[in-house]
C-alpha positions, 0 to 999 in steps of 0.5 A: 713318437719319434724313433731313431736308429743309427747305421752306417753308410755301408749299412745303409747300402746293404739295405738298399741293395736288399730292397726291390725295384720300386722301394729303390724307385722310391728312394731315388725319387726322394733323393732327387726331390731333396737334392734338387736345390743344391743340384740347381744351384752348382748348375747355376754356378757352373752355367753363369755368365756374368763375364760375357756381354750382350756382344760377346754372346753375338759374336760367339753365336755368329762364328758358329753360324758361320762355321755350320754354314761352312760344312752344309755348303762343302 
């Protein structure tokens, strides 16, 4: 058998925050659970570097290097 009930959003806030910790533990995990694939892939995009050659990611890493050797030897 399948129910369905329709509230809004507000509502649907109004219950959660009627719930005790452990429901609202339980719905947070669930929402993770459903979201974890567009949240990976907006960290995808936001992390991609296809500009950037092999070379480029080197010299970067080096001026780094450089400049925390730097400060440990000031």
């Amino acid at each position: 058998m399948n129910l369905s009930l329709t509230i809004d959003f507000n509502q649907l806030k109004s219950l959660i925050t009627q719930c005790g910790i452990e429901e609202k533990t339980q719905i947070v995990r669930m929402l993770e659970k459903d979201t974890l694939p567009l949240r990976f892939n907006q960290f995808m995009n936001k992390i991609r570097t296809d500009g950037l050659t092999l070379k480029e990611i080197t010299a970067e890493v080096e001026t780094v290097r450089g400049k925390k050797h730097s400060e440990k030897t000031q």
